[in-house]
C-alpha positions as CSV (number, residue, x, y, z in Angstrom):
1,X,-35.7,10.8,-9.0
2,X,-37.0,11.6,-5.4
3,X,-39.0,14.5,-4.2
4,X,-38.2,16.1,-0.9
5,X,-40.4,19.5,0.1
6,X,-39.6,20.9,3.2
7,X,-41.2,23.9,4.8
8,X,-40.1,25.6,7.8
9,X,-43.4,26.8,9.7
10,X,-44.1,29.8,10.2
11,X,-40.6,31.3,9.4
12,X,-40.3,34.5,7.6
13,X,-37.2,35.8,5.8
14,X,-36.4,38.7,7.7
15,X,-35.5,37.0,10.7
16,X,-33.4,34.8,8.8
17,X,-29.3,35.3,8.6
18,X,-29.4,34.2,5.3
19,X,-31.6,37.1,4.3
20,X,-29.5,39.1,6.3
21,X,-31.0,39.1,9.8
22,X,-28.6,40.3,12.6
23,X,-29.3,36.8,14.9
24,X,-27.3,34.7,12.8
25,X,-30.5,32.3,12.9
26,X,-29.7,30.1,9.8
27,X,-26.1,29.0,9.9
28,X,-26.5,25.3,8.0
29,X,-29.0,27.6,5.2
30,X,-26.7,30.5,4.6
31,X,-23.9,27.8,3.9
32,X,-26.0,25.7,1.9
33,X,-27.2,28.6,-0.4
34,X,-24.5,28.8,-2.2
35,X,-25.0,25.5,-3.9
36,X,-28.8,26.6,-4.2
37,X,-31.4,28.7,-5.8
38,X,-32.3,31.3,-3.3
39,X,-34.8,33.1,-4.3
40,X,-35.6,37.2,-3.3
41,X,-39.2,37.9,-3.7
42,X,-41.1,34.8,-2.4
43,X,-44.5,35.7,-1.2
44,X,-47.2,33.1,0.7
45,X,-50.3,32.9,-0.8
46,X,-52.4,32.8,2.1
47,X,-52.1,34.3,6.0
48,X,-52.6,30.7,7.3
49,X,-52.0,27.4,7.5
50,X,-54.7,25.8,5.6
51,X,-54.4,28.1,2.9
52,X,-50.7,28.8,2.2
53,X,-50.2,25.0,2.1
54,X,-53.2,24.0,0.2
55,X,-52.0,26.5,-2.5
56,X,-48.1,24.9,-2.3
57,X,-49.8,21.8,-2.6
58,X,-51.5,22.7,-6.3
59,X,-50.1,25.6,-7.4
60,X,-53.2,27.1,-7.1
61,X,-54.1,31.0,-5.8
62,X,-56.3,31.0,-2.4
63,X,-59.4,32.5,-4.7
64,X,-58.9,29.6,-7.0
65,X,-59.1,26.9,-4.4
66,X,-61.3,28.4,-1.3
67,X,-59.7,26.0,1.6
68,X,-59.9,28.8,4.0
69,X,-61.1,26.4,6.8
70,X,-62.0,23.3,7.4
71,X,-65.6,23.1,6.0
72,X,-64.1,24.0,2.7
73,X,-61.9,21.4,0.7
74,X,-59.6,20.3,-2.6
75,X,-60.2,17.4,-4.4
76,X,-56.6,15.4,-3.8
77,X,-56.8,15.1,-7.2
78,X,-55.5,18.1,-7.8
79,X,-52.3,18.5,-5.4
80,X,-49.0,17.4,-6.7
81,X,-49.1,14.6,-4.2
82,X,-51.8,13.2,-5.7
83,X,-50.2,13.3,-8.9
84,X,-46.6,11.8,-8.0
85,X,-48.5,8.8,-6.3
86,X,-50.5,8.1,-9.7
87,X,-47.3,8.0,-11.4
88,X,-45.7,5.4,-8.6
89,X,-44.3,7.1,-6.8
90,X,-44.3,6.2,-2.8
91,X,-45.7,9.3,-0.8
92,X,-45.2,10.4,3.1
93,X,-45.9,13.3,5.1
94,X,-44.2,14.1,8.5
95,X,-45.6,16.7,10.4
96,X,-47.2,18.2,13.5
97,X,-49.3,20.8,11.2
98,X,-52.8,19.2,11.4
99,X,-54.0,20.9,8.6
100,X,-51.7,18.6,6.3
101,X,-52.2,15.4,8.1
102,X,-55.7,15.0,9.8
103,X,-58.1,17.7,9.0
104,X,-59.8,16.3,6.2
105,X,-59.5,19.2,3.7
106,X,-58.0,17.1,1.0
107,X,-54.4,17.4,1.5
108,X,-53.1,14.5,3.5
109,X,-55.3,12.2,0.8
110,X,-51.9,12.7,-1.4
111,X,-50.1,10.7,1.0
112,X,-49.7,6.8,1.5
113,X,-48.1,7.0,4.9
114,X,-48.7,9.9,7.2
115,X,-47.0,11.0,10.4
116,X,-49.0,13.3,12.4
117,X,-48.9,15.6,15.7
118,X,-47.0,14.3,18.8
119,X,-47.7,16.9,20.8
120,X,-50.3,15.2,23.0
121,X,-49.6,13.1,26.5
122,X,-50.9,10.3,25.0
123,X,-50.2,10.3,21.1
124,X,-52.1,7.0,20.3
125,X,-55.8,8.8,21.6
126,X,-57.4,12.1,20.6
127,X,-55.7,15.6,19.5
128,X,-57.3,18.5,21.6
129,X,-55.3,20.5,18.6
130,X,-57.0,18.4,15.3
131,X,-60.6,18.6,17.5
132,X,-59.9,22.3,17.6
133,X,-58.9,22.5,14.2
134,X,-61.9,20.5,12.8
135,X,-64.6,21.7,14.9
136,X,-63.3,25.3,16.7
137,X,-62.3,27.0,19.7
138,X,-64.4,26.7,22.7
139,X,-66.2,23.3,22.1
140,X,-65.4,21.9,25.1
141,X,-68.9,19.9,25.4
142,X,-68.0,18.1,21.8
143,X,-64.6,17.3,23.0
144,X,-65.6,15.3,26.0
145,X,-68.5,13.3,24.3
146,X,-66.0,13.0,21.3
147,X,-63.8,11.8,23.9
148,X,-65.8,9.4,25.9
149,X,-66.5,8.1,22.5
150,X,-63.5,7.0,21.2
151,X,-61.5,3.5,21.5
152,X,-59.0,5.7,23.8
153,X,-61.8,8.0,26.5
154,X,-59.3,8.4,29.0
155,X,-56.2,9.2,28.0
156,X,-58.3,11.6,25.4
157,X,-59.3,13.6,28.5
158,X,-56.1,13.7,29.7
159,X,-54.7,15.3,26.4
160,X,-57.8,17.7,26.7
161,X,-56.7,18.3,30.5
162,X,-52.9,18.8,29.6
163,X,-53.2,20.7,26.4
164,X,-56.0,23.4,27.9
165,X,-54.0,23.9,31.2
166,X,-50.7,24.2,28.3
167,X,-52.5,26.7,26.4
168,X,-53.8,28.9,29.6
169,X,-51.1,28.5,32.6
170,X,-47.9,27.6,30.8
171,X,-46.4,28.5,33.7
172,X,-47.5,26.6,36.2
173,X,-48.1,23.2,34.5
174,X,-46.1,21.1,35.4
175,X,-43.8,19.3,33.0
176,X,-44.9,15.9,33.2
177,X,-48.0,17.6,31.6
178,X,-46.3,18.9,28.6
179,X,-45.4,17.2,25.3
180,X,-43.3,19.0,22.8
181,X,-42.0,17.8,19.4
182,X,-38.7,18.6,17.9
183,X,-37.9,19.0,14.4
184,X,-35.7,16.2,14.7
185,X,-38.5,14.1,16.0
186,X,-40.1,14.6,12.1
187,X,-36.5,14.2,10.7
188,X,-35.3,11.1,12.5
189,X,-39.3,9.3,11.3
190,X,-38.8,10.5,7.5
191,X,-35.0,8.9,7.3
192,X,-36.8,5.9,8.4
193,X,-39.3,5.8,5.8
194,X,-37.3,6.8,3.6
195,X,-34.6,4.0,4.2
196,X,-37.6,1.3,3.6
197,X,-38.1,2.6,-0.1
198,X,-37.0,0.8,-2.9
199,X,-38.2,2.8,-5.6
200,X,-39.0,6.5,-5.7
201,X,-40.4,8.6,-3.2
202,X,-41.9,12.1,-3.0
203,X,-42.3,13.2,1.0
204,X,-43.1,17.2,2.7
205,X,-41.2,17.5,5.6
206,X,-42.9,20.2,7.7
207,X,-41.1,21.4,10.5
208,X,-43.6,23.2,13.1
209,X,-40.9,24.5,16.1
210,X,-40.4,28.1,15.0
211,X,-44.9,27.8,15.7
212,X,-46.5,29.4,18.3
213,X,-45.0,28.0,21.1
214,X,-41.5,29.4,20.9
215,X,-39.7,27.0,23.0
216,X,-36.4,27.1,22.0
217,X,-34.2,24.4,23.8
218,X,-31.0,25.6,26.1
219,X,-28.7,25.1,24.0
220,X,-30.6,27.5,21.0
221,X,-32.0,29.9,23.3
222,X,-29.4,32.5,22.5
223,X,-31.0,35.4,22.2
224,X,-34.2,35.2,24.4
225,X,-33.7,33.6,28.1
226,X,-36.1,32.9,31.4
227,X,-36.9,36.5,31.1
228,X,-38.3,36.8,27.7
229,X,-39.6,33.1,28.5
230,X,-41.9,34.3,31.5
231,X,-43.1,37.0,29.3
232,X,-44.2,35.1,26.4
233,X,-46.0,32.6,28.8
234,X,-47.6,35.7,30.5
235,X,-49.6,36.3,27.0
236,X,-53.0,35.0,27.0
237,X,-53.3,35.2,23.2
238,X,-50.4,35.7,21.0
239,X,-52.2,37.9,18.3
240,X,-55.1,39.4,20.3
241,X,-53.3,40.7,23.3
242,X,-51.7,42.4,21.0
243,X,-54.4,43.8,17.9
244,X,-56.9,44.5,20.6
245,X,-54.4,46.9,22.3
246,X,-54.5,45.0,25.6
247,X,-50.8,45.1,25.8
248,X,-47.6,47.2,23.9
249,X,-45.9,45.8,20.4
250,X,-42.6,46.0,22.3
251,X,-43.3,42.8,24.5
252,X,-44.4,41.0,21.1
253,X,-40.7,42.4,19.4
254,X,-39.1,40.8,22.5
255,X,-40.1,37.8,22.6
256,X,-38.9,37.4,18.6
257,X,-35.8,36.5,20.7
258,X,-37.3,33.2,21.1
259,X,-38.8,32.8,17.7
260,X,-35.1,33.5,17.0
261,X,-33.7,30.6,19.0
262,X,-36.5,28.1,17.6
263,X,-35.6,28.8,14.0
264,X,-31.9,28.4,14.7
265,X,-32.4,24.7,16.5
266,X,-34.5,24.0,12.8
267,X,-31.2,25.2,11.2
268,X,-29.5,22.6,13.4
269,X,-31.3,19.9,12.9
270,X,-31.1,20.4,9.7
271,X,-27.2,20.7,9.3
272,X,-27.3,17.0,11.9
273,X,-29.3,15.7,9.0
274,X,-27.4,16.6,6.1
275,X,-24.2,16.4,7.9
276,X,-25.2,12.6,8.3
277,X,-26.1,12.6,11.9
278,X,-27.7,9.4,13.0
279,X,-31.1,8.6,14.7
280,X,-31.3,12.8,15.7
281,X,-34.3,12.6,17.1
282,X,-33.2,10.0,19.6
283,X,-31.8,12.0,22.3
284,X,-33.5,15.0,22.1
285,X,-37.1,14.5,21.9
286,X,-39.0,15.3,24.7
287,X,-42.7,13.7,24.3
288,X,-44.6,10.2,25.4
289,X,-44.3,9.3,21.3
């Protein structure tokens, strides 16, 4: 028997339609629900990344494990990954969420084959995002020595370039500067392992495009539009502009349009998936991977 968890970043229930959300957001789930469990009152454990997945990785509640950030971590021993490798099974993770494949606070050890974040110019040198998620925001001197370091110096300066000047001026960097990676970029490498297995397999598919960025593509950007997009690249920090008061809650409401449109083009990738669609990631992926 094979194992398939996948977990849609960062999506809550109430801006699903299958939880009755007016944006009809999750087409493909609402239909596939009724040949499901679906449950009511499901709750994550932890506000964050590192420690709502650590504890669906083990079962565990975040004051039994303590991975709240990356000095802390679980012995891989105790995720079911882990476990379902030990008993033979074959084990792969496909994701852009760092904290499951590169930070080393025990979770990606579950895993014999890993695929990791995309979202870089060059995906073969350094992840400004895994440096920052190792060693913190603002260690820009580490980065570069880090950087000039590494089998890869210059095209690891160029993702620090490209993903600062991302982070800072979305609007005015230009697009040969971006990299973005679609759900079905994650999909489309996960039916390939998968297809090389002989014997059983257990894999977490995290999908990260309903994450901070909400860049919906055209054709799921229903609700949202240039407007709303100009505004959410206008916000210098999506939670602090908005806890320290520095600008109104309606501006953080409206752009929900777009976190609308991103879960919806999950749904759809999705639905290509199970609907049989082949190589999805093929024409829609827009990143040097």
């Amino acid at each position: 028997m094979n194992v398939l968890l996948i977990i849609l970043d960062s999506v809550r229930a109430r801006n699903l339609s299958l939880y009755g959300h007016a944006n009809e957001t999750t087409p493909f789930l609402s239909s596939f629900a009724s040949d499901a469990t679906v449950y009511e009152q499901a709750r994550s454990p932890g506000a964050r990344s590192v420690t709502s997945h650590t504890s669906i990785f083990t079962g565990l509640h975040v004051e039994e494990h303590n991975v709240t950030a990356a000095k802390y971590r679980i012995d891989p021993a105790h995720t079911v990954f882990e476990q379902l490798r030990r008993d033979g099974y074959a084990t792969g993770v496909f994701s852009e969420n760092n904290w499951i494949t590169d930070v080393d606070v025990g979770l990606s050890e579950g895993f014999d084959h890993v695929a990791g974040a995309r979202s870089a110019m060059f995906p073969e040198a350094m992840n400004p995002e895994s440096f920052v998620s190792n060693h913190g925001r603002g260690a820009y001197s580490e980065y570069l020595k880090a950087a000039l370091r590494s089998e890869q110096p210059l095209k690891s300066l160029a993702n620090g370039v490209s993903t600062k000047l991302s982070s800072d001026y979305p609007s005015y960097t230009p697009e040969f500067m971006k990299a973005s990676t679609p759900a079905t970029t994650y999909i489309d490498e996960f039916l390939h392992w998968q297809a090389d297995r002989t014997g059983d397999w257990a894999a977490c598919l995290n999908l990260m495009d309903a994450h901070i960025p909400y860049e919906p593509r055209g054709e799921h950007d229903i609700w949202g539009g240039s407007e709303c997009q100009s505004l959410h690249d206008s916000f210098l920090d999506h939670k602090w502009d908005f806890a320290s008061g520095r600008r109104p809650w309606w501006q953080k409401k409206a752009v929900e349009a777009l976190y609308d449109g991103a879960i919806h083009e999950m749904d759809a990738a999705l639905n290509c998936w199970s609907s049989g669609c082949a190589s999805v990631a093929n024409s829609t992926t827009r990143s040097w991977s």
